[in-house]
N, C-alpha and C positions, 0 to 999 in steps of 0.2 A: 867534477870537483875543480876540473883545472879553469872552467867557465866562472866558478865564485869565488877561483882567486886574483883571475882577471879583474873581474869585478869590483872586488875588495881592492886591486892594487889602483884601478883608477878611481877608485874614492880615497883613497887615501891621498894622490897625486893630486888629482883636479879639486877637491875639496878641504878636506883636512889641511894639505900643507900653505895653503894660499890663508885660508884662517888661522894658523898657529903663526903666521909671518905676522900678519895682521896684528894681533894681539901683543906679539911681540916688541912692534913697532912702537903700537899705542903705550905698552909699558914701558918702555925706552921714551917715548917723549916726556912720558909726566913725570920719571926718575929728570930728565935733563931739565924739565921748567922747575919740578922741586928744585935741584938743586941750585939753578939760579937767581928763583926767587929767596932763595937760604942766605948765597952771599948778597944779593942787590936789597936784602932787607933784613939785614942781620942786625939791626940795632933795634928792631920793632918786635918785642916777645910774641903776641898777637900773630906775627905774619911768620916769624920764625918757626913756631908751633904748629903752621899752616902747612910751610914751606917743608917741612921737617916730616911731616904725616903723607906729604905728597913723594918724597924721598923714599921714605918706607915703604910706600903703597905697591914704587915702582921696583923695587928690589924682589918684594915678595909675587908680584905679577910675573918678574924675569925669570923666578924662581919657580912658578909653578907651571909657566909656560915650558921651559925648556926639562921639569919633571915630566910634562904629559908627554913632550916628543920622546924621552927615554924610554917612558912605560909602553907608550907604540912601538918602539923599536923591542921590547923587549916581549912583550906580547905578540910580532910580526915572526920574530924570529922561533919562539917556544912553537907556535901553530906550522912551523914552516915556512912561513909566507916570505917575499921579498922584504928586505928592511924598508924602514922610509928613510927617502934620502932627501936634503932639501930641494927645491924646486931648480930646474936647468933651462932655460930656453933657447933653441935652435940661434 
């Protein structure tokens, strides 16, 4: 057992957290280009509407990236396992 939580813990480390960063990131840029393209085109309804969808997109992307780390952690800790912790490099 103690071999498949090894296991499970460098899949969660080497894999899962370098793609929840990822994802993270990318929803974090398109929240910050929405919102710039909101004020650098705020008198064009057309790109406001654009600009405003890409806002949302990135809120509910933040939102459901940092839900899945919870439910990891919450699921990590029910089974026993070590929590996930964000990534650390020497």
């Amino acid at each position: 057992m103690q071999s498949f939580d090894a296991l499970l813990g460098r899949i969660i480390t080497q894999i899962i957290n370098p793609v929840i960063l990822l994802l993270a990131s990318i929803a974090f840029v398109i929240f910050l280009w929405g919102a710039f393209s909101l004020i650098k085109d705020g008198g064009n309804p057309n790109k406001r509407t654009e600009a405003t969808r890409a806002v949302l997109w990135g809120i509910v992307g933040l939102v459901i990236i940092f839900g899945v780390y919870g439910i990891l952690n919450i699921a990590t800790s029910t089974f026993g396992l070590s929590p996930v912790t964000p990534l650390t490099y020497p």
